[in-house]
KOLTIRO-811271 format. One record per residue: residue in one letter; chain; x negated, y negated, z of N, C-alpha, C in turn. Coordinates in steps of 0.05 Angstrom, whole numbers. Example, Ala and Ser with C-alpha at 12.3 -4.5 7.8 and 13.67 -1.06 7.14 Angstrom:
<pts>
A, A, -264, 114, 156, -246, 90, 156, -264, 66, 156
S, A, -257, 45, 142, -273, 21, 143, -258, -1, 157
</pts>
This chain:
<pts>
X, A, 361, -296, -307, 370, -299, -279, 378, -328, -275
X, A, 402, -335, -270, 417, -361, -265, 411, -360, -224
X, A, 393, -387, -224, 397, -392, -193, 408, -419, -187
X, A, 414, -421, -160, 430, -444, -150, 419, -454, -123
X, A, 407, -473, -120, 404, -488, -102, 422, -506, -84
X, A, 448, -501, -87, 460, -513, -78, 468, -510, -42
X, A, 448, -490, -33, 455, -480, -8, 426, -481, 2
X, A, 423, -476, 28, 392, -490, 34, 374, -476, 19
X, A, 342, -480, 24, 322, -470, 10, 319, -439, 32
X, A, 328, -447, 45, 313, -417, 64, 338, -393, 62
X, A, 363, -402, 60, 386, -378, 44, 384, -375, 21
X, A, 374, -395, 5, 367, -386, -30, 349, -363, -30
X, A, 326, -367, -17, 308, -347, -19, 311, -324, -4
X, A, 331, -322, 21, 327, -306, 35, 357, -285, 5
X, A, 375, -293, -9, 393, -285, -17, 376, -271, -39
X, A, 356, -286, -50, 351, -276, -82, 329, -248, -69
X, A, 318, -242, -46, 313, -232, -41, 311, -205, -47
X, A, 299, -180, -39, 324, -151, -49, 322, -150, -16
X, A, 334, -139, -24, 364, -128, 14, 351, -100, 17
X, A, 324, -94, 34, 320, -79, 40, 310, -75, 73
X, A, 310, -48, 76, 298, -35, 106, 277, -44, 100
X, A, 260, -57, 122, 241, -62, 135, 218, -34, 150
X, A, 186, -44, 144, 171, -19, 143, 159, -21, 131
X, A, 134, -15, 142, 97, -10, 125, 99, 8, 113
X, A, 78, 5, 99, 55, 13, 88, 27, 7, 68
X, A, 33, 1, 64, 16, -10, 36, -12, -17, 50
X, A, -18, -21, 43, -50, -13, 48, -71, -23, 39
X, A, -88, -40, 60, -106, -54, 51, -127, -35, 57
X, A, -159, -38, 42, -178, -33, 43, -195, -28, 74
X, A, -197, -54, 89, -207, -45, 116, -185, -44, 141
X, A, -174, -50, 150, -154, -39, 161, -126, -53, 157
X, A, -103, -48, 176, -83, -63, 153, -58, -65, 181
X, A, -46, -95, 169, -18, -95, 188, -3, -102, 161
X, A, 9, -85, 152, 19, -76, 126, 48, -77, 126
X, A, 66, -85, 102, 85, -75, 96, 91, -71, 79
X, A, 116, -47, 63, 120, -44, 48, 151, -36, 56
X, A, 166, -25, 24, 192, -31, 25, 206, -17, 47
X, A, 206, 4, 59, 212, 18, 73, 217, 7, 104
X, A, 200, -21, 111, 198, -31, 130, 187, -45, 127
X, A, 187, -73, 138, 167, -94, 131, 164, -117, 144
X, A, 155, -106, 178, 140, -123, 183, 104, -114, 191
X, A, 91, -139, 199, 62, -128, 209, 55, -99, 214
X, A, 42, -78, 204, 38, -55, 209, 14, -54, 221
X, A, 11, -43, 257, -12, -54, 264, -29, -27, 262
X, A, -48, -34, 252, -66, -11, 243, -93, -6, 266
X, A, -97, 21, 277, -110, 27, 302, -139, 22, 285
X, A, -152, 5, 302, -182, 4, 284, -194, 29, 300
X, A, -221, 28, 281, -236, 46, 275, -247, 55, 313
X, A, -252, 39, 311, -270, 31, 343, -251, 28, 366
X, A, -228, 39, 358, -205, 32, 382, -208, 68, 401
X, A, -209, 60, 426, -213, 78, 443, -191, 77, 468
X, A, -178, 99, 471, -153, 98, 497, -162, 114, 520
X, A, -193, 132, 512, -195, 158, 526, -210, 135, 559
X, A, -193, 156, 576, -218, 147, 597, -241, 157, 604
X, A, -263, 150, 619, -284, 159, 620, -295, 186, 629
X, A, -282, 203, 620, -280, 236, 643, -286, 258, 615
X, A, -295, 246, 600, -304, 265, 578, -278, 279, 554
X, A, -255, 271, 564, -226, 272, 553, -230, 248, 527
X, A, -213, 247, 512, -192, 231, 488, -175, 241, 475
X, A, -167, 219, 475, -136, 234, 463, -136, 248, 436
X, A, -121, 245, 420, -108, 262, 397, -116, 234, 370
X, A, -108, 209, 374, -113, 178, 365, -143, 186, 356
X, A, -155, 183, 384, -180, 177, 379, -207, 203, 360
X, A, -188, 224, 367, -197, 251, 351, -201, 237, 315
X, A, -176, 236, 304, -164, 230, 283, -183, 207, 271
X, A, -185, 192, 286, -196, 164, 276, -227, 162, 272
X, A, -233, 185, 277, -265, 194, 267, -267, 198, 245
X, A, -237, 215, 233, -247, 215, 202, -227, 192, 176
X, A, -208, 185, 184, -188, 169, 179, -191, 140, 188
X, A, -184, 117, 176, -165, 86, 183, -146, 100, 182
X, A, -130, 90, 208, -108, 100, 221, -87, 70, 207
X, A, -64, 70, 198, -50, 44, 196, -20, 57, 210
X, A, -11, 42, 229, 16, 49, 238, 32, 32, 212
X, A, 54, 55, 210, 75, 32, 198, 105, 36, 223
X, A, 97, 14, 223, 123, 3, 235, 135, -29, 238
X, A, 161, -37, 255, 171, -58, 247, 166, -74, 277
X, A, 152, -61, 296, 145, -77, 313, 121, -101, 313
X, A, 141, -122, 324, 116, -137, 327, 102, -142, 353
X, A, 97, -141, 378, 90, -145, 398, 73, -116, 413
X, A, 64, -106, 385, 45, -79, 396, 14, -88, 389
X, A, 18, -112, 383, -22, -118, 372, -35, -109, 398
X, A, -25, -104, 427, -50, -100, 443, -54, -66, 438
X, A, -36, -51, 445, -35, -19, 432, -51, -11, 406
X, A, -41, -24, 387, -60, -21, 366, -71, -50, 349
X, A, -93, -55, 357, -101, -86, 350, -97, -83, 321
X, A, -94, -96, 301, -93, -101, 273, -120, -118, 276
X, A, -127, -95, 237, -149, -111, 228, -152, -121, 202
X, A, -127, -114, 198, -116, -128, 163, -89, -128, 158
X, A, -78, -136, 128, -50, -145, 132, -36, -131, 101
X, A, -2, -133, 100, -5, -146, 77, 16, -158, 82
X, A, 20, -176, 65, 48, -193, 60, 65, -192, 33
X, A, 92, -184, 38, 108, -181, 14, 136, -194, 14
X, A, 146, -185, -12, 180, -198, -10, 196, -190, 19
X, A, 199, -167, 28, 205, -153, 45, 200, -165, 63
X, A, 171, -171, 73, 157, -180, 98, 172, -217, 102
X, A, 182, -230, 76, 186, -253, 74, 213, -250, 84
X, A, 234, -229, 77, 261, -230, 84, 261, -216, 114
X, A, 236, -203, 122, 244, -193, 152, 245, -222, 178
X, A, 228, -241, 168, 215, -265, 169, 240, -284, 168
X, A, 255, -276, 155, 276, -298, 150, 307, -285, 169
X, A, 308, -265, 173, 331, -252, 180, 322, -255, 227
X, A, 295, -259, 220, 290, -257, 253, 272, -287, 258
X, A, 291, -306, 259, 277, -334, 265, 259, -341, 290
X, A, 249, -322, 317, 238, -332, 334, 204, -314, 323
X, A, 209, -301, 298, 176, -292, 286, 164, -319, 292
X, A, 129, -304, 292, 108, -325, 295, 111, -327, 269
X, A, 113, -320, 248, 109, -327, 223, 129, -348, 210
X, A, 146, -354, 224, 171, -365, 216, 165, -396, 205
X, A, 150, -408, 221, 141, -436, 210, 121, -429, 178
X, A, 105, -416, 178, 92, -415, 148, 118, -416, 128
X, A, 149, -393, 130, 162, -394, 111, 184, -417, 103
X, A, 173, -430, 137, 191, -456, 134, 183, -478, 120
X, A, 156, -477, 117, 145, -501, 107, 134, -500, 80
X, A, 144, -471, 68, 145, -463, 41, 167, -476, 31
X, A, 186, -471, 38, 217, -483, 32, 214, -502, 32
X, A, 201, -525, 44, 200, -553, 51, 185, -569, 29
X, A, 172, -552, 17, 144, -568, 4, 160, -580, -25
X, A, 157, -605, -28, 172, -617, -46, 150, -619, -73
X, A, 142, -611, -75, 126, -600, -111, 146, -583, -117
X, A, 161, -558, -100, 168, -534, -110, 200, -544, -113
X, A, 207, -562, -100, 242, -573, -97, 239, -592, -122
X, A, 222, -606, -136, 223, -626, -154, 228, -610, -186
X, A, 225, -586, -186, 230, -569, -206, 252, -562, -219
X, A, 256, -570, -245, 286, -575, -244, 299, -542, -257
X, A, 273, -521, -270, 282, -500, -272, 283, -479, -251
X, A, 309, -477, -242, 309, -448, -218, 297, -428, -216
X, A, 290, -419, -246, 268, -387, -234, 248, -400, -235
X, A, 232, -422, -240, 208, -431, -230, 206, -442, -206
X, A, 235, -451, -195, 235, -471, -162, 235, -443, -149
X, A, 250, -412, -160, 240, -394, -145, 217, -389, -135
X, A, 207, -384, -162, 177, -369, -166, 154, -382, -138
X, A, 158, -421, -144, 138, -440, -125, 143, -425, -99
X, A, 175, -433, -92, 180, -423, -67, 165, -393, -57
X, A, 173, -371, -63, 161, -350, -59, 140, -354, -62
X, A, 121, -359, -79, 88, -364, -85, 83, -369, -53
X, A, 94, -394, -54, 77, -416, -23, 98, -396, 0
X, A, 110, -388, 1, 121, -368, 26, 94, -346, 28
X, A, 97, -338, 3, 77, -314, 12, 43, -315, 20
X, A, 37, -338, 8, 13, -350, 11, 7, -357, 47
X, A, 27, -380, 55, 29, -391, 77, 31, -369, 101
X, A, 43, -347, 95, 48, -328, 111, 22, -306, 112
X, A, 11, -300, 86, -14, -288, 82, -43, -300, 95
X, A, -42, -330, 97, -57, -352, 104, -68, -349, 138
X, A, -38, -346, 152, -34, -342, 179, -41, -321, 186
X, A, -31, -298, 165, -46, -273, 168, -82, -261, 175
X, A, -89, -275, 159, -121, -281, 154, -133, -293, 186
X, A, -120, -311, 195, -130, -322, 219, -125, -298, 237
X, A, -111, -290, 229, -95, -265, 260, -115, -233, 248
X, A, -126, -225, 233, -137, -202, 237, -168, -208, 217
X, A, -179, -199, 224, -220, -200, 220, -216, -189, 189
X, A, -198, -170, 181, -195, -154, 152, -183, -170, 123
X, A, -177, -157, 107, -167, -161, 85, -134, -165, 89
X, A, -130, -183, 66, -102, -190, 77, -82, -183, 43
X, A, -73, -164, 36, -61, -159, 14, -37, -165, 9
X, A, -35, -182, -18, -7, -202, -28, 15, -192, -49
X, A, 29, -179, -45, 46, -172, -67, 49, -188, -91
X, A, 51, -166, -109, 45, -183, -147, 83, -185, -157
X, A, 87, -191, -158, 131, -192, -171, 124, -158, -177
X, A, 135, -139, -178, 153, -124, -189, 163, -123, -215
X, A, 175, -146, -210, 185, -155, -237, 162, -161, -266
X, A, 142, -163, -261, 115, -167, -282, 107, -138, -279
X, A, 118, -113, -268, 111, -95, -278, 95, -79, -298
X, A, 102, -96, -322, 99, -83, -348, 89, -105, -365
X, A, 76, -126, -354, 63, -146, -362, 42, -160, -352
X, A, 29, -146, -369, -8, -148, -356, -21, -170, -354
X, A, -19, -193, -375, -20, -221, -375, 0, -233, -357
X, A, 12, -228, -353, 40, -238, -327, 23, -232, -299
X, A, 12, -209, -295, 3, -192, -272, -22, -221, -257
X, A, -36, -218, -287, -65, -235, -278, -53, -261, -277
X, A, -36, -276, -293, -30, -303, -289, -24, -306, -252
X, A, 3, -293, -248, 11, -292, -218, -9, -292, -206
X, A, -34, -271, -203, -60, -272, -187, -77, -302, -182
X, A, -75, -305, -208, -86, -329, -212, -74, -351, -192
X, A, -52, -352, -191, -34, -372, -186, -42, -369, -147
X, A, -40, -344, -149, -36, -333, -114, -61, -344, -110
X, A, -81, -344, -120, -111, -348, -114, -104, -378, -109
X, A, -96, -399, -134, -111, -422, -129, -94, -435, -100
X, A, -65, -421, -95, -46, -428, -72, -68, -416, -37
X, A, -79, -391, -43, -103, -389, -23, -123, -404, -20
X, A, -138, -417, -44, -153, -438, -50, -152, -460, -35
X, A, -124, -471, -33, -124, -484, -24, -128, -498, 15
X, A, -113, -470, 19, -118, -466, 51, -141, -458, 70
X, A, -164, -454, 40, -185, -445, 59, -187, -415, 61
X, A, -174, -401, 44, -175, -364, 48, -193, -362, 26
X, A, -212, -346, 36, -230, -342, 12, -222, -312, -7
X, A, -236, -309, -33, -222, -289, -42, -234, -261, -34
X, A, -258, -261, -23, -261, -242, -12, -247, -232, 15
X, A, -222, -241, 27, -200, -236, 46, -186, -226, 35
X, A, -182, -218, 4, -153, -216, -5, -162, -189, -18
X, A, -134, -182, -27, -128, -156, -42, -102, -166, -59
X, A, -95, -162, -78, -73, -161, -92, -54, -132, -100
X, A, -28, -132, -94, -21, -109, -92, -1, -113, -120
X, A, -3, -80, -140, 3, -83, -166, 17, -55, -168
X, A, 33, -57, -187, 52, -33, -187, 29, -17, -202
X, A, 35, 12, -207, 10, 22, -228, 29, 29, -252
X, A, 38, 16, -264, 48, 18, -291, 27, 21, -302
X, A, 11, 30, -331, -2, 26, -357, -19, -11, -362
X, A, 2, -20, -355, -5, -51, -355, -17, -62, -324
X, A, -8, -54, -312, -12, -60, -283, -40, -44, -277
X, A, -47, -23, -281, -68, -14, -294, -94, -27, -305
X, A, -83, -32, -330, -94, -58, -341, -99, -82, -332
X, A, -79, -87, -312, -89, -119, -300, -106, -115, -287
X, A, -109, -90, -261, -120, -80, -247, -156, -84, -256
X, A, -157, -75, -278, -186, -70, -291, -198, -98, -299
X, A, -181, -113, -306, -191, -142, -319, -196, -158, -290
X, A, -174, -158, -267, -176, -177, -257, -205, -163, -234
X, A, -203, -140, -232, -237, -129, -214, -257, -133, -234
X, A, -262, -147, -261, -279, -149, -273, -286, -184, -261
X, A, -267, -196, -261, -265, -222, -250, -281, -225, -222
X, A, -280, -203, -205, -289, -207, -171, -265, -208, -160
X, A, -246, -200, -170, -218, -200, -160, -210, -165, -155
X, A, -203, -173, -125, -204, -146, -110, -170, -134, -112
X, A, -163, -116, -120, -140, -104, -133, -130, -83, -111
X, A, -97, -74, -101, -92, -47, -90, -65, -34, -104
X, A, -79, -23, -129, -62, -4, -140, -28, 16, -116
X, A, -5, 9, -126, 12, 19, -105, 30, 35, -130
X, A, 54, 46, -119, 71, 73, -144, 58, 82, -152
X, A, 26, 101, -147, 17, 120, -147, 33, 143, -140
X, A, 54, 162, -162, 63, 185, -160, 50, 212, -173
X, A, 24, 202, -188, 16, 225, -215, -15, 226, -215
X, A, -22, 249, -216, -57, 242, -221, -66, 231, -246
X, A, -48, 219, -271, -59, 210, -291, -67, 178, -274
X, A, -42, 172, -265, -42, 142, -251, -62, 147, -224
X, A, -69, 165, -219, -89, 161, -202, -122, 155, -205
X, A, -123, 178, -235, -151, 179, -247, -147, 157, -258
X, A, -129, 145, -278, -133, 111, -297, -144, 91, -274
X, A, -129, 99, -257, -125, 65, -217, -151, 69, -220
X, A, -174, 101, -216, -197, 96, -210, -219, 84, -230
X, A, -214, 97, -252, -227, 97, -283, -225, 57, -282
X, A, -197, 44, -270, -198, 16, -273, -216, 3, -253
X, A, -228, 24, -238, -245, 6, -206, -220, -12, -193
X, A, -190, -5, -189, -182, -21, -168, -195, -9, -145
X, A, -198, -28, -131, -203, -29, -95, -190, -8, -78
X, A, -166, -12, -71, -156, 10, -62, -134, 28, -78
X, A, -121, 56, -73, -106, 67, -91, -83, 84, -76
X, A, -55, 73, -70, -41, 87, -54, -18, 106, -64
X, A, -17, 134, -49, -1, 149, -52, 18, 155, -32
X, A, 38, 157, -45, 62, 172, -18, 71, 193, -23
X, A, 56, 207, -6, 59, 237, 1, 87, 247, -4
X, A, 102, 226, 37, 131, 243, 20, 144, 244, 0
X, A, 147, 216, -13, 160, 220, -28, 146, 237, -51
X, A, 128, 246, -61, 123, 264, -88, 132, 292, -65
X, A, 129, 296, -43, 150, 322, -33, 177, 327, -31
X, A, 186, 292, -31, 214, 293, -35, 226, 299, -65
X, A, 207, 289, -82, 216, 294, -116, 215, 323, -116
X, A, 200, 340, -110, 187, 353, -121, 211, 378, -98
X, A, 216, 371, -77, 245, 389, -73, 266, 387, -83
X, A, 272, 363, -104, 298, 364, -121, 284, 367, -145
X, A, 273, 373, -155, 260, 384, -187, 254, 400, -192
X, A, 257, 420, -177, 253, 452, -186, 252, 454, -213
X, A, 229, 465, -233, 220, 479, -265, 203, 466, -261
X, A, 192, 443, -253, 162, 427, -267, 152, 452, -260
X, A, 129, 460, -278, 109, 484, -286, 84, 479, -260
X, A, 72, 450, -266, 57, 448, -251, 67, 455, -218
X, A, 89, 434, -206, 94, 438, -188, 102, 464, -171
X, A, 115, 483, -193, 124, 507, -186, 88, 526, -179
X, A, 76, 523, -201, 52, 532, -193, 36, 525, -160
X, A, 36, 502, -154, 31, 496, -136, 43, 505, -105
X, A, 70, 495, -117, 86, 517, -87, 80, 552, -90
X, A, 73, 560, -113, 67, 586, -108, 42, 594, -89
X, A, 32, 574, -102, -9, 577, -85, -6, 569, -59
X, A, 20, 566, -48, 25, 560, -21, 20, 518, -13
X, A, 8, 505, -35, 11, 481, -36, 28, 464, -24
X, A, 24, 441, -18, 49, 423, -20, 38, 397, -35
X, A, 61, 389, -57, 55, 375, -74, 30, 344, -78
X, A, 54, 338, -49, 36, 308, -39, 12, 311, -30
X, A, 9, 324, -8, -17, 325, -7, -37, 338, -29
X, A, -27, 359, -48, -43, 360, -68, -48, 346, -75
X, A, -26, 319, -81, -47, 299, -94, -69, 281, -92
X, A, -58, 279, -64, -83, 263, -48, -113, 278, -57
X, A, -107, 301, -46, -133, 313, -39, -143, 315, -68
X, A, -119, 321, -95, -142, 323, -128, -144, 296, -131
X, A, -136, 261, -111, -143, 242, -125, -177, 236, -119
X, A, -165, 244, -93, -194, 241, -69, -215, 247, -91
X, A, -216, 278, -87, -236, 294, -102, -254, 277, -136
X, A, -222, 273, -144, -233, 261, -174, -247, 233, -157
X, A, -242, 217, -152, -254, 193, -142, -283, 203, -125
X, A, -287, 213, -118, -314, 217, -106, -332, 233, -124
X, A, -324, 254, -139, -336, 273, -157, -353, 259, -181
X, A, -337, 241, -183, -353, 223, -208, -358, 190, -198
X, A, -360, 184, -171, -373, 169, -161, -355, 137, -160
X, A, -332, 137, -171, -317, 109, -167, -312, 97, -143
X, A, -313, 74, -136, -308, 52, -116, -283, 54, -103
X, A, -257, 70, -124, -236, 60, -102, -228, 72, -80
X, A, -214, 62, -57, -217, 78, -27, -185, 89, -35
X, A, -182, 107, -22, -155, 118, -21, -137, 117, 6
X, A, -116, 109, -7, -90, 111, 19, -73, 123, 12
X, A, -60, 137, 37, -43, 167, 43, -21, 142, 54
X, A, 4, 148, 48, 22, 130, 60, 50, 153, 57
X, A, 72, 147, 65, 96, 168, 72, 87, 193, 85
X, A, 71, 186, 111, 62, 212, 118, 91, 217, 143
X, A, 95, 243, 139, 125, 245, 154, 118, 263, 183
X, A, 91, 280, 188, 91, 289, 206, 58, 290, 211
X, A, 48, 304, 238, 29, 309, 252, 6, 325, 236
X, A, 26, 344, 227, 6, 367, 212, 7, 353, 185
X, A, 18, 337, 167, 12, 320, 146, -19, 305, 151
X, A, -16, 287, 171, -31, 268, 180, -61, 286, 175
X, A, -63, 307, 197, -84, 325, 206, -95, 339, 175
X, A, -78, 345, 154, -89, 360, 129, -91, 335, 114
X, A, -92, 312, 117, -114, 290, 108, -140, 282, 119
X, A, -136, 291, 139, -160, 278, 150, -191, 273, 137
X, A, -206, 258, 140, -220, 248, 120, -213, 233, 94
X, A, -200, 228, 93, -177, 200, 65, -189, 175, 90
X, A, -188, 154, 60, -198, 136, 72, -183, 121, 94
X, A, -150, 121, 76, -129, 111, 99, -106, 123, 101
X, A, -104, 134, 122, -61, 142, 131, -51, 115, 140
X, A, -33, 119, 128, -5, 110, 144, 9, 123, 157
X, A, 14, 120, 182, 37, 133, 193, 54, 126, 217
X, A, 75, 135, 219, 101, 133, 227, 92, 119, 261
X, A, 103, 108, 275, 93, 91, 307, 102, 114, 322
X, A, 112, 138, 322, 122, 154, 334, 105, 175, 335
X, A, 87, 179, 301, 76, 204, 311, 47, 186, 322
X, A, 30, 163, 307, 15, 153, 328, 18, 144, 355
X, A, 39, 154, 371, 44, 143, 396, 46, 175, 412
X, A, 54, 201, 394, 44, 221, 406, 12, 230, 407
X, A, 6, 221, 381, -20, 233, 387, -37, 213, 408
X, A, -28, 192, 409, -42, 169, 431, -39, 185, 460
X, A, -17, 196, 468, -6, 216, 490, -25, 236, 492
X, A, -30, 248, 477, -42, 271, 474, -60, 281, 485
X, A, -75, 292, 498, -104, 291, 507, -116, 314, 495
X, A, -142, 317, 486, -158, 335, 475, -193, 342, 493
X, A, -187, 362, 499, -220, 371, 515, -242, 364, 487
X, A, -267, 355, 502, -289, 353, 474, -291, 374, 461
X, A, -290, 400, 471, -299, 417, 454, -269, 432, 433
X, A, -248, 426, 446, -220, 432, 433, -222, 431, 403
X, A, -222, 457, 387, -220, 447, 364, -195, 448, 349
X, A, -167, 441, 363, -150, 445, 343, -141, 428, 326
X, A, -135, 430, 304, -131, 416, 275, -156, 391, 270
X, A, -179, 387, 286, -191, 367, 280, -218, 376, 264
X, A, -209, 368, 245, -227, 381, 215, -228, 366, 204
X, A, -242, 353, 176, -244, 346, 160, -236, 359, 134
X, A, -217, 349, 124, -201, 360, 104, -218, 356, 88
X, A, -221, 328, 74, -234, 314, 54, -266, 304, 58
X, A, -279, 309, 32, -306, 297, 46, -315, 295, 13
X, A, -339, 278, 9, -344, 278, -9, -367, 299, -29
X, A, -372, 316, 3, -379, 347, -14, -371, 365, -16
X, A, -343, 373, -15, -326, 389, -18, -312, 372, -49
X, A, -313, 350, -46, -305, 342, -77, -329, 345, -94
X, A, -351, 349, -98, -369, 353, -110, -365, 372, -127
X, A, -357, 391, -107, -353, 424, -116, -322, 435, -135
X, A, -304, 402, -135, -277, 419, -138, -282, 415, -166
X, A, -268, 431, -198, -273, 436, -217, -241, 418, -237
X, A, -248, 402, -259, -223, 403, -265, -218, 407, -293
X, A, -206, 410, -301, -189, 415, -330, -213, 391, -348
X, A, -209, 397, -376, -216, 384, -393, -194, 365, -397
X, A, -174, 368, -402, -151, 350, -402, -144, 332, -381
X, A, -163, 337, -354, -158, 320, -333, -183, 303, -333
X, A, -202, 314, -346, -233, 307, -338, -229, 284, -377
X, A, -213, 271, -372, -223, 252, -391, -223, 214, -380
X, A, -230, 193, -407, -226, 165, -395, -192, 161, -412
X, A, -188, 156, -391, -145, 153, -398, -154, 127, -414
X, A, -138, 129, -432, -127, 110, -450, -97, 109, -454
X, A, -87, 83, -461, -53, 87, -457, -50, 110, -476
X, A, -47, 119, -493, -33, 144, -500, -45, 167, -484
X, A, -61, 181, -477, -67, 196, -454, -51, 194, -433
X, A, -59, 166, -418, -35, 167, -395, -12, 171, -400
X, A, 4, 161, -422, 35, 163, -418, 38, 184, -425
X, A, 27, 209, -439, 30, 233, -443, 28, 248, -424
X, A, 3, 251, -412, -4, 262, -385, 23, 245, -357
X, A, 23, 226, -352, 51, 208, -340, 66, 219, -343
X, A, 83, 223, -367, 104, 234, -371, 114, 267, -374
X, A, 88, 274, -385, 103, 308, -393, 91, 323, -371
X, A, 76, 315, -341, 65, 333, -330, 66, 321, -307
X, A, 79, 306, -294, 81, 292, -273, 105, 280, -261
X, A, 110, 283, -225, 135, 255, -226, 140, 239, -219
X, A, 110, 228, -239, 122, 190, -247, 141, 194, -273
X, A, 147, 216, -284, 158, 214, -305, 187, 206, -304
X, A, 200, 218, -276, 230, 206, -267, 240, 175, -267
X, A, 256, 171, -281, 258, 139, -291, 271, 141, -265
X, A, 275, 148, -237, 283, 135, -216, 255, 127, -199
X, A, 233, 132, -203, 210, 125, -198, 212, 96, -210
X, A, 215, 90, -230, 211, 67, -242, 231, 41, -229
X, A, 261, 53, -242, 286, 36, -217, 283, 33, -194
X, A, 264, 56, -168, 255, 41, -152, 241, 25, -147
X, A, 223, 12, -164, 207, -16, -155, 224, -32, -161
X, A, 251, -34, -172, 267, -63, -169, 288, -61, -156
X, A, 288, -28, -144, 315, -22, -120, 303, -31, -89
X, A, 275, -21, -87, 264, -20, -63, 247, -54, -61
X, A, 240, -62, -82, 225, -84, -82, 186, -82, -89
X, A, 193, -57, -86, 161, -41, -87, 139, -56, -55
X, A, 119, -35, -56, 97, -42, -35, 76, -23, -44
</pts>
């Protein structure tokens, strides 16, 4: 990659950027003003303890939900923190170019004074004067973040180190000692990592460290059981999209099986990652993200975290529900109903890279190499 500085620091970076829609998700551990590629600014996430009902024995549809769920809105507003207070973050490439394209953001000075910092301009190689720059953008903006919500504040890992596991942990490294410096301690942070095989792997080394990890391109339960088998922290799936693959891929065996049993793909997976993660007792929390509708949201319930759309959390906020009303408010998920669920021998093992990429590839779709081209089309989250 040939770069040029010859144009300011804040259009260099805003250009080398990827040119995407703006939009959460991604997903921190305790609650989250999140983004990911789809959208990306602050996603303000309804805490746990957030209440709209008034005092007449009524609440709404929000507050139903959020008994068994962290609720995370994704969306690209910023001036809803009183509606839904945020109690965590993340910050990414995306979040840095929404940041740069809308100059009256509160965040706008952190990315300004990334650009400014002359350690990173004295560099005379460009993909390293990149690299500083982005580093201290994302840091400085992550930094601010931390002051602004009580939660975890999660930092996107390059994309581009995808497939390089020593690359994965160096960058961490790097992000740490740039938080280090400001006073963020590392127990605020989360690091967000593609789930490649290696990413995987970094995942496992750097939670061996005290380094708190959120596995993201979760499309497959091999990459779901390895994310957990590694103890990352959190582990996110997007629903729609394994419903959107899985309506242009008609023959996968598995999947066809599934739509026969009346299934739908995505949430199957949630619910067999859930299951495996509680069944045999692992640490990592799970997040539901591409949730596209009401009745999606509701046949999660009990996952540790949704994401979803500001539209359908703003109907169910509308909503009102009598106490004793019981419609759709159930607990999908629990961790004794996973007790009970049974799985394959071929599912019930410890992944090792040949395992996973077999299981990855011949039975799943992460196997679609457009899964893969999207973490450098979309920018990943």
């Amino acid at each position: 990659m040939s770069l040029s500085l010859q144009s300011s620091p804040s259009s260099f970076l805003s250009s080398s950027l990827p040119k995407l829609r703006l939009g959460f998700a991604n997903g921190c551990p305790s609650s989250s003003l999140l983004f990911k590629f789809n959208a990306s600014f602050p996603a303000i996430r309804a805490s746990s303890g957030f209440s709209s009902s008034l005092d007449t024995g009524l609440r709404t549809e929000l507050d139903a939900v959020s008994t068994f769920s962290e609720i995370v809105p994704d969306t690209v507003i910023f001036d809803d923190f009183e509606k839904f207070p945020p109690t965590a973050a993340t910050v990414s490439s995306s979040l840095l170019l929404g940041i740069l394209s809308l100059p009256d953001t509160i965040f706008r000075n952190a990315v300004d004074m990334a650009l400014a910092d002359s350690t990173c301009s004295r560099l005379d190689n460009p993909e390293l004067r990149l690299a500083c720059f982005f580093n201290k953008a994302l840091v400085n903006v992550g930094g601010d973040l931390a002051k602004l919500v009580p939660g975890r504040v999660s930092t996107e890992v390059d994309a581009r180190l995808a497939y390089d596991t020593h690359g994965i942990i160096r960058r961490v490294h790097d992000l740490l000692k740039l938080y280090n410096e400001i006073d963020v301690p590392p127990e605020r942070l989360l690091f967000k990592i593609p789930s490649t095989w290696q990413g995987i792997e970094a995942s496992r080394l750097l939670e061996s460290e005290g380094i708190q990890t959120h596995l993201t391109f979760v499309y497959s339960f091999a990459q779901a059981a390895a994310a957990a088998q590694a103890g990352a922290s959190v582990i996110q799936i997007f629903v729609g999209r394994v419903r959107d693959w899985a309506r242009n891929h008609s023959g996968d065996p598995e999947i066809e099986a599934a739509i026969q049993r009346g299934e739908d793909p995505g949430l199957g997976l949630v619910t067999k990652a859930y299951n495996y993660i509680h069944k045999y007792g692992h640490k990592s929390k799970l997040m539901a993200a591409a949730v596209r509708n009401k009745q999606d949201l509701f046949s999660l319930l009990g996952v540790d975290y949704i994401i979803a759309p500001l539209k359908i959390l703003q109907s169910l906020k509308e909503s009102i529900t009598a106490p004793d009303e019981k419609y759709s408010y159930i607990r999908r998920l629990s961790p004794q109903s996973a007790a009970n669920h049974d799985f394959t021998a071929e599912e019930d093992i410890a992944f090792m890279v040949l395992q996973y990429e077999t299981a990855h590839i011949d039975m799943d779709m992460a196997s679609d190499v457009e899964i893969v081209i999207s973490m450098y089309k979309f920018g990943y989250s």
